[in-house]
N, C-alpha and C positions, 0 to 999 in steps of 0.2 A: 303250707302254713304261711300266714300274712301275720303281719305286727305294723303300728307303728309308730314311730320316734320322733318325739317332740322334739324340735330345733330350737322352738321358741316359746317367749311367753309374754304376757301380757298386749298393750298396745296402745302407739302414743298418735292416734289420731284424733278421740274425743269425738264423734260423732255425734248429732245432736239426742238421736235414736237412740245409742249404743252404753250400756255400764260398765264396758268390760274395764275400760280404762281405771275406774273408779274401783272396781271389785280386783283384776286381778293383776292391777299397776300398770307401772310401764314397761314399755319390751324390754327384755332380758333377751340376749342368744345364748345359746349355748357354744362352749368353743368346739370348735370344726374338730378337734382329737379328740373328745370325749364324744361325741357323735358319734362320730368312725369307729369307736370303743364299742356304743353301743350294739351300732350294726357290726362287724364283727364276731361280736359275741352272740348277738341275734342268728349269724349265719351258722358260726358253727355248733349249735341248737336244731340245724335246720329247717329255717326260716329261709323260703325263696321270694317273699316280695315282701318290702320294707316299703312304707309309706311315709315320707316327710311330714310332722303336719307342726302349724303353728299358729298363733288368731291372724295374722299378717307376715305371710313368709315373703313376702316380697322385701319386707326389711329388714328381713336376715341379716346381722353383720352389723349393721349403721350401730353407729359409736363404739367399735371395738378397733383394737387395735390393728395395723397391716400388718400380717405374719411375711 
C-alpha cells in the first residue's frame, strides 16, 4: 500500500506561467513532527511506501525556525 504526505504547500516563486502562488499562497511547511506523526501513523496502518510531495519541496523548511 502507497500514500502520500504533503510537507508542503503553496509557493513563493511567481512564475510568469504559473497561478499556484496566486491560488494557493505562499509556502507553508509543515513541522518535521507532525510529518513524522503522519507517517507513523501511515506505517502502522500498513503503509510500505510513503511519498513526500509538495508544489516546491526543495524549499522545505526556508523560513521556519532551527530545531
Amino acid at each position: 500500500m502507497t500514500r502520500f504526505v504533503t510537507v508542503m504547500q503553496g509557493c513563493d516563486n511567481f512564475c510568469s506561467f504559473c497561478v499556484v502562488p496566486i491560488v494557493r499562497g505562499r509556502e507553508i511547511s509543515r513541522p518535521s513532527v507532525e510529518v513524522l506523526d503522519e507517517v507513523r501513523d501511515l506505517a502502522t496502518k500498513g503503509v510500505r511506501e510513503i511519498t513526500l510531495i509538495g508544489q516546491n519541496v526543495n524549499s522545505y523548511g526556508n523560513g521556519m525556525p532551527a530545531s
